[in-house]
DSSP file (Angstrom, degrees, kcal/mol; ACC not computed):
  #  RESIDUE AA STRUCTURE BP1 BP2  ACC     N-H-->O    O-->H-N    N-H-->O    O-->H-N    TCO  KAPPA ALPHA  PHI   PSI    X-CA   Y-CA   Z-CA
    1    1 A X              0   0    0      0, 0.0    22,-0.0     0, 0.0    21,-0.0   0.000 360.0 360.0 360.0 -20.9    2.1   -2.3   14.2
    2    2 A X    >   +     0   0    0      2,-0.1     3,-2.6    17,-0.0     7,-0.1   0.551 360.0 134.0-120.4 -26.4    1.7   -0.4   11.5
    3    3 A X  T 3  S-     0   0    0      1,-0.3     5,-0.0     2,-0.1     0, 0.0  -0.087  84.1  -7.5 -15.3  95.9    5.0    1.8   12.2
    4    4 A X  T >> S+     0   0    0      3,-0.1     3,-1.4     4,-0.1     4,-0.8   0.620  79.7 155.3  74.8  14.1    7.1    2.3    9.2
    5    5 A X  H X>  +     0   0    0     -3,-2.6     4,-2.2     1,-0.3     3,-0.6   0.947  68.4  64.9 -50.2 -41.6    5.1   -0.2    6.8
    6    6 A X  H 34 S+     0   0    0      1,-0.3     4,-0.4     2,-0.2    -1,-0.3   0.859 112.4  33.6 -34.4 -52.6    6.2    1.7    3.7
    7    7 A X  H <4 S+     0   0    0     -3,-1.4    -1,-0.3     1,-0.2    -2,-0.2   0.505 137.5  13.6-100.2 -19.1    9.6    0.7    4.5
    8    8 A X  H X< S+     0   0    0     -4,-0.8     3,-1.7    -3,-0.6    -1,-0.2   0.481  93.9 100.2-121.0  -7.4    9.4   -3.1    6.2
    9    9 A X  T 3< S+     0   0    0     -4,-2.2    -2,-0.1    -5,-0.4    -3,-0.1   0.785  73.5  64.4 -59.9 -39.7    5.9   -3.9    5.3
   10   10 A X  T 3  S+     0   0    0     -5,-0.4    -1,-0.3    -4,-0.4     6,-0.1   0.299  78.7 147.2 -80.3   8.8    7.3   -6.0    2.3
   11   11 A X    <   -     0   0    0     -3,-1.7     5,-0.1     4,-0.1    -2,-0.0   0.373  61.7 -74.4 -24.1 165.4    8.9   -8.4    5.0
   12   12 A X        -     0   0    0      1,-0.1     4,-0.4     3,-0.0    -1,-0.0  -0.254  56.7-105.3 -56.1 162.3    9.3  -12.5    4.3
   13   13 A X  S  > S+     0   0    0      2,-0.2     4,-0.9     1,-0.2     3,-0.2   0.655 113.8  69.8 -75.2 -32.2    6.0  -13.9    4.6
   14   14 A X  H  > S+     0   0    0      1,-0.2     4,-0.8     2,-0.2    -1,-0.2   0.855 106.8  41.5 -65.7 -27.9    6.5  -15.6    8.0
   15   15 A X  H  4 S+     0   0    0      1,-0.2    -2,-0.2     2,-0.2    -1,-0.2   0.565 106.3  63.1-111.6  17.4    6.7  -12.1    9.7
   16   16 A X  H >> S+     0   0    0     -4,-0.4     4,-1.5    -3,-0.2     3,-0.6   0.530 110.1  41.2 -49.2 -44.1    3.8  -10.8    7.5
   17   17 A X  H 3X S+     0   0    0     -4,-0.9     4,-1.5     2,-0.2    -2,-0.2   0.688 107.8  58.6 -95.3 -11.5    1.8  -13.5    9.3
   18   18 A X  H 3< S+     0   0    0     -4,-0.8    -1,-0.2     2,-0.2     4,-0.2   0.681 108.6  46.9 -70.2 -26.7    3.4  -12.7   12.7
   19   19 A X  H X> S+     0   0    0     -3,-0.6     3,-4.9     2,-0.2     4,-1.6   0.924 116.4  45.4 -92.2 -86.3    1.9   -8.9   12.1
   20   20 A X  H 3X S+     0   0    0     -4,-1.5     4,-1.9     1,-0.3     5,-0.4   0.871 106.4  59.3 -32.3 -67.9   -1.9  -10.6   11.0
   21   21 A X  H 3X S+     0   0    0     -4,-1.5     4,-0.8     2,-0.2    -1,-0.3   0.739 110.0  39.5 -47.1 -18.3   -1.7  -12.9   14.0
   22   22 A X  H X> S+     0   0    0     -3,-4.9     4,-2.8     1,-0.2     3,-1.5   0.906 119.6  53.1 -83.4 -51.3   -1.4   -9.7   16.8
   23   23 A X  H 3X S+     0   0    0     -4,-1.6     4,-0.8     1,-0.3    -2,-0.2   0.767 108.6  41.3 -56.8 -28.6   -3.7   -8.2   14.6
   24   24 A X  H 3X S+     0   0    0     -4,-1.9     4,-0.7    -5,-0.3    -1,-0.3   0.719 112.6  55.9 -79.8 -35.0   -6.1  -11.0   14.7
   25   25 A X  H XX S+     0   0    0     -3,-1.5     3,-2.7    -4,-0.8     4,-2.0   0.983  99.4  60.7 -76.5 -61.1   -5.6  -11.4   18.4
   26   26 A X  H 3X S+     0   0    0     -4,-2.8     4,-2.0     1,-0.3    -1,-0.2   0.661 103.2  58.1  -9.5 -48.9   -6.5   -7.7   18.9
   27   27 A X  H 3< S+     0   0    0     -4,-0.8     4,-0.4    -5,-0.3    -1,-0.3   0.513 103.8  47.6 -61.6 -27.5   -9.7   -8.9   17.4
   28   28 A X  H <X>S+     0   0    0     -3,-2.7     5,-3.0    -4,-0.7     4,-1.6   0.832 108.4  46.6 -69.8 -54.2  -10.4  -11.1   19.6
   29   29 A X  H ><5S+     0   0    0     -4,-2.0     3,-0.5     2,-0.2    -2,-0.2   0.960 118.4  50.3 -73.4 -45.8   -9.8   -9.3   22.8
   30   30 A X  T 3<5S+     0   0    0     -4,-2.0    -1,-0.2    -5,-0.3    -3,-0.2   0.860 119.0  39.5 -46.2 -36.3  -12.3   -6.0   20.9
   31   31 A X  T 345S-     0   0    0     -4,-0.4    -2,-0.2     2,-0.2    -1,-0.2   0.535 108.5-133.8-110.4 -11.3  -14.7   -8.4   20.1
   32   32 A X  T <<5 +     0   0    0     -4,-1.6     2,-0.5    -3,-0.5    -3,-0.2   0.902  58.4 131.8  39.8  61.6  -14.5  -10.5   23.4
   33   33 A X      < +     0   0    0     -5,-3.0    -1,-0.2     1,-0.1    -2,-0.2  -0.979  27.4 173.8-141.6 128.3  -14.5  -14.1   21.7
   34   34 A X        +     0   0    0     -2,-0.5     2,-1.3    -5,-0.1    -1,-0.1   0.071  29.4 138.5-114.9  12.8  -12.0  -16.6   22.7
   35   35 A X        +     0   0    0      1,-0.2     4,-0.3     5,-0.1    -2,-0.0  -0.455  24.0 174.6 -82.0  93.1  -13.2  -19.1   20.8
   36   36 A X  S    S+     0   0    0     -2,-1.3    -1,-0.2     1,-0.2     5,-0.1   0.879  71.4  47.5 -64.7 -44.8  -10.1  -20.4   19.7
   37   37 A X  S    S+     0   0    0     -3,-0.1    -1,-0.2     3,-0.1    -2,-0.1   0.983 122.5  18.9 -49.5 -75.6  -12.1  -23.6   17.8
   38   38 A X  S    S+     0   0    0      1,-0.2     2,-0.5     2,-0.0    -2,-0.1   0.939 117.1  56.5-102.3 -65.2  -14.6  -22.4   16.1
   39   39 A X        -     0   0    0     -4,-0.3    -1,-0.2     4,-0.0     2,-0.1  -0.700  66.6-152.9 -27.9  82.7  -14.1  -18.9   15.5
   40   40 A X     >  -     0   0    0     -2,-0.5     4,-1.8     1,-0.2    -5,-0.1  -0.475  22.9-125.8 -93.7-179.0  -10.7  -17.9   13.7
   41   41 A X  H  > S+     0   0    0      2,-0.2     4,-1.9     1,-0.2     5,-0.3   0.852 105.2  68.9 -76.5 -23.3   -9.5  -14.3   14.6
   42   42 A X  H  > S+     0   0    0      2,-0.2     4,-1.2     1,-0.2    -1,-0.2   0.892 105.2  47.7 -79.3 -17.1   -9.2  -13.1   10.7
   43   43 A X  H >> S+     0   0    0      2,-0.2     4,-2.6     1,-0.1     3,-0.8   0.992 108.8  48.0 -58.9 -59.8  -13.1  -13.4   10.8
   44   44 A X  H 3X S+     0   0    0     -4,-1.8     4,-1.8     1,-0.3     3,-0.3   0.831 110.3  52.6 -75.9 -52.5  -13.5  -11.7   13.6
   45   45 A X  H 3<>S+     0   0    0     -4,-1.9     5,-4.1     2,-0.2     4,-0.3   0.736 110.0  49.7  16.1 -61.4  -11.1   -9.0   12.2
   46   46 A X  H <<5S+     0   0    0     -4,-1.2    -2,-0.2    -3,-0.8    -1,-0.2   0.805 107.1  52.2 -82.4 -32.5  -13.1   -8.6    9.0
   47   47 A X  H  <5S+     0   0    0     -4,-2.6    -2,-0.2    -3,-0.3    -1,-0.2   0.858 105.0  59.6 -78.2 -24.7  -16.7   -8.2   10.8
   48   48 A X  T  <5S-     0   0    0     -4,-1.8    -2,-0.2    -5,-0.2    -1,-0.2   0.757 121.0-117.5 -64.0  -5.7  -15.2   -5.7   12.7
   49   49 A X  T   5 +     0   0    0     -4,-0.3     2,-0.3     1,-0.3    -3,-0.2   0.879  64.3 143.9  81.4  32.2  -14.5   -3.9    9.6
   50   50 A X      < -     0   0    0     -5,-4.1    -1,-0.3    -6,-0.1     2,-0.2  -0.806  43.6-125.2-102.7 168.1  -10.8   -4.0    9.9
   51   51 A X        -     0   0    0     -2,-0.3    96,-0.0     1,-0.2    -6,-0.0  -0.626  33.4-102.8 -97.3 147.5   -7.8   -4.5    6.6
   52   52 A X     >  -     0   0    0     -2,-0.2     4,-1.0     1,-0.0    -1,-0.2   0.287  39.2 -99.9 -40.1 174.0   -5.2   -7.2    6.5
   53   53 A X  T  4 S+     0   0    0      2,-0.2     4,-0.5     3,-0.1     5,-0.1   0.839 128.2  55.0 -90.0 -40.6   -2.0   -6.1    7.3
   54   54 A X  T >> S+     0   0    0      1,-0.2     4,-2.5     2,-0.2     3,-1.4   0.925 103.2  58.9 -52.2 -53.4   -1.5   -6.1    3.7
   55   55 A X  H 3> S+     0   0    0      1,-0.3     4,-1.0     2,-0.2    -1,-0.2   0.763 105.2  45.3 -18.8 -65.8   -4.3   -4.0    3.1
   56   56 A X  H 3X S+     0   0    0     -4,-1.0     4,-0.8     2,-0.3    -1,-0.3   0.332 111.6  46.7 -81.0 -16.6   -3.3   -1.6    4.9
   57   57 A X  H <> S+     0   0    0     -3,-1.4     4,-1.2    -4,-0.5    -1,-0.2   0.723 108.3  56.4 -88.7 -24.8    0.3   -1.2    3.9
   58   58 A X  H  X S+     0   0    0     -4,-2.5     4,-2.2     2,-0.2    -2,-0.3   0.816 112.6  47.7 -70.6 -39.4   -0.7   -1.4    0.3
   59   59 A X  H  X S+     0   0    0     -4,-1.0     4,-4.0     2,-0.2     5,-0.4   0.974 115.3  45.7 -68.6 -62.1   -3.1    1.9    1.6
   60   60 A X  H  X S+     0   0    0     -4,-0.8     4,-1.2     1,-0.3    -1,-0.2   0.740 103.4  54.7 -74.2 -19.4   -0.3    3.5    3.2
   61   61 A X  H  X S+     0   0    0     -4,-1.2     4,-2.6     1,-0.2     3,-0.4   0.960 110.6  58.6 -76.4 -54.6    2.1    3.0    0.5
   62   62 A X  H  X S+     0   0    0     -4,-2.2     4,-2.7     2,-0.2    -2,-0.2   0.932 101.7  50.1 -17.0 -52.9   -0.8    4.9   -1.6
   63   63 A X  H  X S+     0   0    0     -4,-4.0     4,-1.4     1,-0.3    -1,-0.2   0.967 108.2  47.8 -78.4 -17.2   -1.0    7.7    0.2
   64   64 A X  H  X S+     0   0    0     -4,-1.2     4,-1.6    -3,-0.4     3,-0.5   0.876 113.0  49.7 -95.1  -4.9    2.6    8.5    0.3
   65   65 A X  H  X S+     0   0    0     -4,-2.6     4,-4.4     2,-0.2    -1,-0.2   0.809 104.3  62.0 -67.8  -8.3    2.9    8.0   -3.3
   66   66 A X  H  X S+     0   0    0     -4,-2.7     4,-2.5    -5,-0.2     6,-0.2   0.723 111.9  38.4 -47.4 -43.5   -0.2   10.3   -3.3
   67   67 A X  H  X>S+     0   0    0     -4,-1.4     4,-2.1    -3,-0.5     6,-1.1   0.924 108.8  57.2 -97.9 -38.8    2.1   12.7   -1.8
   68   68 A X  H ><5S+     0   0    0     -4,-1.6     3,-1.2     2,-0.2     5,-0.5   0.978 114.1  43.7 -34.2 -73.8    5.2   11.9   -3.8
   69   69 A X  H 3<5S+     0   0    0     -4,-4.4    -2,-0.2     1,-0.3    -1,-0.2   0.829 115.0  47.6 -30.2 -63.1    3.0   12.7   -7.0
   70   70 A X  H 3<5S-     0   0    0     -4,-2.5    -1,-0.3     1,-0.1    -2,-0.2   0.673 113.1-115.1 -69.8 -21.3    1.5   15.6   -5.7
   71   71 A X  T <<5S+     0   0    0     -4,-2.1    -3,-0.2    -3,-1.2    -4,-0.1   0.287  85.9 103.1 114.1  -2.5    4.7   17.3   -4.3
   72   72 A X      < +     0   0    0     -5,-1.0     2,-0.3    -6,-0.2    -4,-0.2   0.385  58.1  81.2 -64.6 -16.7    4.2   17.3   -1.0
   73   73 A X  S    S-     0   0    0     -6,-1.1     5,-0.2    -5,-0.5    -2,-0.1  -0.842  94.1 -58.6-103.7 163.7    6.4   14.5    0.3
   74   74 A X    >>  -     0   0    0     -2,-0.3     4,-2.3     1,-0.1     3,-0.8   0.409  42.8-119.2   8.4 120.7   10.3   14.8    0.9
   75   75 A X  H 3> S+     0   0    0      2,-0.2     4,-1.9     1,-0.2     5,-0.3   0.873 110.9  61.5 -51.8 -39.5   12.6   15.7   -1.9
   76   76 A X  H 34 S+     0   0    0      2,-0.1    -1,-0.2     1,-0.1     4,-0.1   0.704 108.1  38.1 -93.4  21.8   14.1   12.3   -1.3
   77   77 A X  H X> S+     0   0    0     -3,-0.8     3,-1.4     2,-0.1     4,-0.5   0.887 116.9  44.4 -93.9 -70.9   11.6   10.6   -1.9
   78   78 A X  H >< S+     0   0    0     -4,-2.3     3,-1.2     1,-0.3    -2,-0.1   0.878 109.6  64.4 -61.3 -46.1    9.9   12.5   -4.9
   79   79 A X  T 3< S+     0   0    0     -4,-1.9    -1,-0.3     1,-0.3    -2,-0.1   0.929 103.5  49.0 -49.0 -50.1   13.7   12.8   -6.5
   80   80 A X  T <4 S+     0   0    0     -3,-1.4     2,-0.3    -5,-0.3    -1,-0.3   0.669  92.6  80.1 -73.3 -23.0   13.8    9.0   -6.8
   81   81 A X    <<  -     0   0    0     -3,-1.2     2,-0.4    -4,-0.5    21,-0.1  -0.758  63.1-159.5-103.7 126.2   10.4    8.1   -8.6
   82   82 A X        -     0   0    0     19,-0.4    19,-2.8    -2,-0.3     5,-0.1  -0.858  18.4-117.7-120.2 150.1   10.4    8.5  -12.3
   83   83 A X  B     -A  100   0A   0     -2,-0.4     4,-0.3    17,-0.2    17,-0.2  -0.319  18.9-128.1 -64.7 178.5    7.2    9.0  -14.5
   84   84 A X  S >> S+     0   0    0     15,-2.3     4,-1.9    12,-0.5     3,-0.8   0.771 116.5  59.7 -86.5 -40.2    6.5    6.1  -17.2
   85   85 A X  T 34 S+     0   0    0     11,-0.8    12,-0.1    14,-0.4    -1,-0.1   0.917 107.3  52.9 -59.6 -47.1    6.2    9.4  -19.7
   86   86 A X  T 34 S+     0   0    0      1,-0.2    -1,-0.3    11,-0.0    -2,-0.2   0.737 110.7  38.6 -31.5 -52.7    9.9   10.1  -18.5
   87   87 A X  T <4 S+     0   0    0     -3,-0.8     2,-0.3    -4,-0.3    -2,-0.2   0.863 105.5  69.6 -88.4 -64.8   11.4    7.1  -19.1
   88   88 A X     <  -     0   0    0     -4,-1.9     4,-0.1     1,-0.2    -4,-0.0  -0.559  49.0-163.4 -64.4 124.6    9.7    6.1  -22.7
   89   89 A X  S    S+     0   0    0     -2,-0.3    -1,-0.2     2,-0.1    -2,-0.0   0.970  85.8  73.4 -80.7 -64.5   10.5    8.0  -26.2
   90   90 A X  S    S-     0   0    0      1,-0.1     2,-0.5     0, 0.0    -2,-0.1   0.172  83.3-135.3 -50.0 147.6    6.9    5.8  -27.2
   91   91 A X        +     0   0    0      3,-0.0     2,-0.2     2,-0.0    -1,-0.1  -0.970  38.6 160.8-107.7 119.1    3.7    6.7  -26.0
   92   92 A X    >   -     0   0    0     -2,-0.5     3,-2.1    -4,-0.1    -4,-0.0  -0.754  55.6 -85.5-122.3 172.9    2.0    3.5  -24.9
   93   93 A X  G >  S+     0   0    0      1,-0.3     3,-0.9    -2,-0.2    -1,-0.0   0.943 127.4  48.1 -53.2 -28.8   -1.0    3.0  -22.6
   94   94 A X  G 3  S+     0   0    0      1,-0.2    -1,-0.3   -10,-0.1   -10,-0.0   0.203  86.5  87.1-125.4  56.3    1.0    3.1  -19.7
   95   95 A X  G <   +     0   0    0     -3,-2.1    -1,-0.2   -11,-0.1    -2,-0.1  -0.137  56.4 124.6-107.3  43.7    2.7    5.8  -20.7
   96   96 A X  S <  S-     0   0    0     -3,-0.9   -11,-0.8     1,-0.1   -12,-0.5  -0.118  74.4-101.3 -71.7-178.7    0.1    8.7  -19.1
   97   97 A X  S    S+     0   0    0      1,-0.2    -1,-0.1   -13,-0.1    -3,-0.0   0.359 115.3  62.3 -94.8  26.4    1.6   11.3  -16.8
   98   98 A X  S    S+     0   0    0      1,-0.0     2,-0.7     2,-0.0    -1,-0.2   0.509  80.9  82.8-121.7   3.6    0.4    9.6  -14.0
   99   99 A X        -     0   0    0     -3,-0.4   -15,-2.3    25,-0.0   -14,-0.4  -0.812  68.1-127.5-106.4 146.3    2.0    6.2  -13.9
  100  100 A X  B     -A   83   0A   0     -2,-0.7   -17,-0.2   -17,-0.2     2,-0.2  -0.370  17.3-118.6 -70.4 132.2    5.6    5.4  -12.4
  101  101 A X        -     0   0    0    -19,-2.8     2,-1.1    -2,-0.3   -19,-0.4  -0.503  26.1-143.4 -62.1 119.7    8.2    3.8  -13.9
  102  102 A X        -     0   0    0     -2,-0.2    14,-0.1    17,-0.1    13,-0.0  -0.800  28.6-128.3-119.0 112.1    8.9    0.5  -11.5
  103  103 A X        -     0   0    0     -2,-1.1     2,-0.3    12,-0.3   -22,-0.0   0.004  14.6-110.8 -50.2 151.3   12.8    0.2  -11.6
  104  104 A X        -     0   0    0      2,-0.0     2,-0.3    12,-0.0    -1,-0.1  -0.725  39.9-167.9 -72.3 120.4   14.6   -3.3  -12.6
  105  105 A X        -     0   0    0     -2,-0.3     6,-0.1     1,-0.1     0, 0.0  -0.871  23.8-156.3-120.1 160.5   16.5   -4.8   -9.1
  106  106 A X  S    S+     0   0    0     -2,-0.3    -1,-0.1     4,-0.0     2,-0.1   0.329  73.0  67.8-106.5  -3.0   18.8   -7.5   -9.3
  107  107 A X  S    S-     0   0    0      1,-0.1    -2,-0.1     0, 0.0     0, 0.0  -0.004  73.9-131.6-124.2-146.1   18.1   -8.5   -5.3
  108  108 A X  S >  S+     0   0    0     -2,-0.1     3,-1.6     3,-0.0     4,-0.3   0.394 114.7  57.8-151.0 -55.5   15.1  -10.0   -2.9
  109  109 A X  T 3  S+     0   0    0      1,-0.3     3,-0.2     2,-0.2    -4,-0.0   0.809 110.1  40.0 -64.7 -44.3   16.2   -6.8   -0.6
  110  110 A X  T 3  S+     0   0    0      1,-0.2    -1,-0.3     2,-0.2    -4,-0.0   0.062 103.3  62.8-119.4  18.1   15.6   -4.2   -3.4
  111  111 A X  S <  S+     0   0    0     -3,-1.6    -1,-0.2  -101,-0.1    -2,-0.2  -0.049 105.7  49.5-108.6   0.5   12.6   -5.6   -4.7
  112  112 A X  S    S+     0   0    0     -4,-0.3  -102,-0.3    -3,-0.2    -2,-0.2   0.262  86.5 117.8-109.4   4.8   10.9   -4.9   -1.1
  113  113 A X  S >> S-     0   0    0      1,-0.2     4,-4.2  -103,-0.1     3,-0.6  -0.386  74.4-124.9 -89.8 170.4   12.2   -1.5   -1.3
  114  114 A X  H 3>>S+     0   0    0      1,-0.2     4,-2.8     2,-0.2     5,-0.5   0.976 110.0  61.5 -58.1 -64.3    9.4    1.7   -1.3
  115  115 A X  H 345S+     0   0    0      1,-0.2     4,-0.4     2,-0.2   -12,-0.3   0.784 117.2  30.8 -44.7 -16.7   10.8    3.3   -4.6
  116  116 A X  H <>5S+     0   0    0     -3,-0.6     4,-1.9     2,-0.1    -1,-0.2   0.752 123.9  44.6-111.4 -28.4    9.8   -0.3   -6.5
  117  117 A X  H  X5S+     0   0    0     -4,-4.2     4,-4.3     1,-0.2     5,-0.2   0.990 111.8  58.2 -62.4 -34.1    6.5   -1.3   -4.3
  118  118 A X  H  X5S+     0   0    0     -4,-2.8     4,-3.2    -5,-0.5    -1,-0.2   0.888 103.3  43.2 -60.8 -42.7    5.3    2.2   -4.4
  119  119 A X  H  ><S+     0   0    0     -5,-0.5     4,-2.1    -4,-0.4    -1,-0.2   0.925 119.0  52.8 -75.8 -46.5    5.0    2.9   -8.1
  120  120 A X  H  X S+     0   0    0     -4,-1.9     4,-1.1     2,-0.2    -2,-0.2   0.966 108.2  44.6 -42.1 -58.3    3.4   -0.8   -8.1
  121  121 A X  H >X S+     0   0    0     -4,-4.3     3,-2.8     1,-0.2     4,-1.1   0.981 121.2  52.4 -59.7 -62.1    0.8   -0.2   -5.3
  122  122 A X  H >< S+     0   0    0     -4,-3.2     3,-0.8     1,-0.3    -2,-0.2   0.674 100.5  51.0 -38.3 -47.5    0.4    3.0   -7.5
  123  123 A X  H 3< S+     0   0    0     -4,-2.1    -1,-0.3     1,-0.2    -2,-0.2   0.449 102.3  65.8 -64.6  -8.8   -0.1    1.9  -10.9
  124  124 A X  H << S+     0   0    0     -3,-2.8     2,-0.2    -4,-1.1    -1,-0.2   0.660  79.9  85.7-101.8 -12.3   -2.6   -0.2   -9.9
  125  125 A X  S << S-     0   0    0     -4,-1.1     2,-0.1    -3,-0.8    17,-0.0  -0.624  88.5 -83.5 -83.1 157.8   -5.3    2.2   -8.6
  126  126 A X    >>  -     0   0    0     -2,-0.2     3,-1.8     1,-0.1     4,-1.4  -0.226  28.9-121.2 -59.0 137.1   -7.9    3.8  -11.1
  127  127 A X  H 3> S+     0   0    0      1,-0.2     4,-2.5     2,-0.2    -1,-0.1   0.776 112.8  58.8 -40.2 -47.9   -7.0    6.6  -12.8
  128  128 A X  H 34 S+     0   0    0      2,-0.2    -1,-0.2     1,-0.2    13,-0.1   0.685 106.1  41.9 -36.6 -38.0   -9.9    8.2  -11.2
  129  129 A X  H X4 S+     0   0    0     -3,-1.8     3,-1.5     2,-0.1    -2,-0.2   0.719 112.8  57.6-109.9 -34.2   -8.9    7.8   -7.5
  130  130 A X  H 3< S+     0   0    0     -4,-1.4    -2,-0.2     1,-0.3    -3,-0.1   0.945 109.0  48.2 -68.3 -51.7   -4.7    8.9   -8.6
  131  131 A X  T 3< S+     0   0    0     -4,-2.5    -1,-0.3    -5,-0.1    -2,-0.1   0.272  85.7 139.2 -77.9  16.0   -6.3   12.6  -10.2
  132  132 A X    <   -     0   0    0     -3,-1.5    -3,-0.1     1,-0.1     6,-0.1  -0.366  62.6-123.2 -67.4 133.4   -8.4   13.0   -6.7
  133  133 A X  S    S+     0   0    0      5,-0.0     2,-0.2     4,-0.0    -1,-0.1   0.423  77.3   1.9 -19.4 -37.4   -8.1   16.7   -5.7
  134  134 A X  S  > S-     0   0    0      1,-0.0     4,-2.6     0, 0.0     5,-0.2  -0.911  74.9 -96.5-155.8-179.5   -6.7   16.2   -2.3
  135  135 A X  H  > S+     0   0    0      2,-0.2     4,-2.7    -2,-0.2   -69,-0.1   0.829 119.9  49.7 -95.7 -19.1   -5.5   14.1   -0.1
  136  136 A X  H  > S+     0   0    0      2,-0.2     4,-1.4     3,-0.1    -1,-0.2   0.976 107.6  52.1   7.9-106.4   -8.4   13.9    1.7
  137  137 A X  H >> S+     0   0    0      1,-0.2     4,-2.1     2,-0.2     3,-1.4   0.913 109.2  54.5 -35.5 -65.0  -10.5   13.2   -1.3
  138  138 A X  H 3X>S+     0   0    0     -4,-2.6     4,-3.7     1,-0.2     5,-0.6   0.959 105.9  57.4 -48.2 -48.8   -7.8   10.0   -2.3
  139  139 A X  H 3<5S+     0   0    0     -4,-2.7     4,-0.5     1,-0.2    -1,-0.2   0.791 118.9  24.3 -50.0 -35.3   -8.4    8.7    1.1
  140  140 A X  H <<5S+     0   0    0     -4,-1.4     5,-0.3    -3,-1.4    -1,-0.2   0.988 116.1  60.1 -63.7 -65.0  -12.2    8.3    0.8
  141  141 A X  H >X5S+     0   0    0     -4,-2.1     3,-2.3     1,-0.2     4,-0.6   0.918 116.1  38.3 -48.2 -72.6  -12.1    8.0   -2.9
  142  142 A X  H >X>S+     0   0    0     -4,-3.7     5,-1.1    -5,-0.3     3,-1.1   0.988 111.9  57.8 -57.2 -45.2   -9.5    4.4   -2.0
  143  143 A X  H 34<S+     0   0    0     -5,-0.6    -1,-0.2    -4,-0.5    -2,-0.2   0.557 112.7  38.6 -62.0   6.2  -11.5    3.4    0.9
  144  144 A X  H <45S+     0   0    0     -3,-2.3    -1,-0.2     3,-0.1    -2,-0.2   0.147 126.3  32.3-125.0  -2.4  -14.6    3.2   -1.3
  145  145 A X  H <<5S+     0   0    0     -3,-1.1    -3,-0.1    -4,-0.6    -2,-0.1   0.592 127.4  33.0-132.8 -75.3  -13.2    1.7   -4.5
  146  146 A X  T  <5       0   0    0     -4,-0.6    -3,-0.2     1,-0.2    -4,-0.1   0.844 360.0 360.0 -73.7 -39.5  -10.1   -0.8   -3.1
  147  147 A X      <       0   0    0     -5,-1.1    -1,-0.2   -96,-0.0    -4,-0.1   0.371 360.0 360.0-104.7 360.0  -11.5   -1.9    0.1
């Protein structure tokens, strides 16, 4: 399900909820509760200690700016993302060297794209969890802090 999120995760909202509902159904059939009434599946989801669909693209879009940052991911990926320090002659708060610059789009399509969700999902973790050591370390370090 989870297959490519970087890159469609940012779907219309009806097939966001198309994604949650398997997932929710999943939950059902793991947990062996059919109770269609009384029971909805995103409960049952959440005591099993699984993330939203969102969650969990918003994680995965982390890690590969995680990788971007760190240098590890595709040159055409890293090529495209510019620092805020880059971009701005002023030094402002959110001009440290660790937040991205989240380009202007003129379209619905290109405001779902990676290069502008990523730097978003990015800027929005703690400074703390963005300087982690490895990638490892980020993974814990977000799984402790953001969910």
């Amino acid at each position: 399900l989870e297959y490519a999120a970087t890159v469609w995760g940012y779907t219309s909202v009806q097939n966001m909820n198309r994604v949650q509902r398997i997932i929710n159904l999943c939950a059902r059939i793991n947990s062996i509760n059919y109770d269609f009434v009384n029971r909805p599946g995103a409960d049952l989801a959440k005591e099993l200690g699984w993330n939203t669909f969102e969650e969990r693209r918003d994680f995965l879009n982390a890690l590969l700016m995680y990788k971007c940052h760190d240098g590890t991911a595709p040159p055409y990926l890293t090529d495209k993302l510019n620092l805020q320090c880059d971009i701005n002659e002023r030094v402002t708060r959110h001009s440290d060297e660790n937040t991205y610059y989240i380009p202007k789009t003129r379209t619905k399509l290109a405001e779902s794209s990676f290069m502008v969700q990523g730097p978003k999902v990015w800027n929005k973790i703690s400074a703390e969890i963005r300087n982690a050591p490895s990638l490892d370390t980020f993974k814990r370090q977000y799984k402790l802090k953001i969910h």
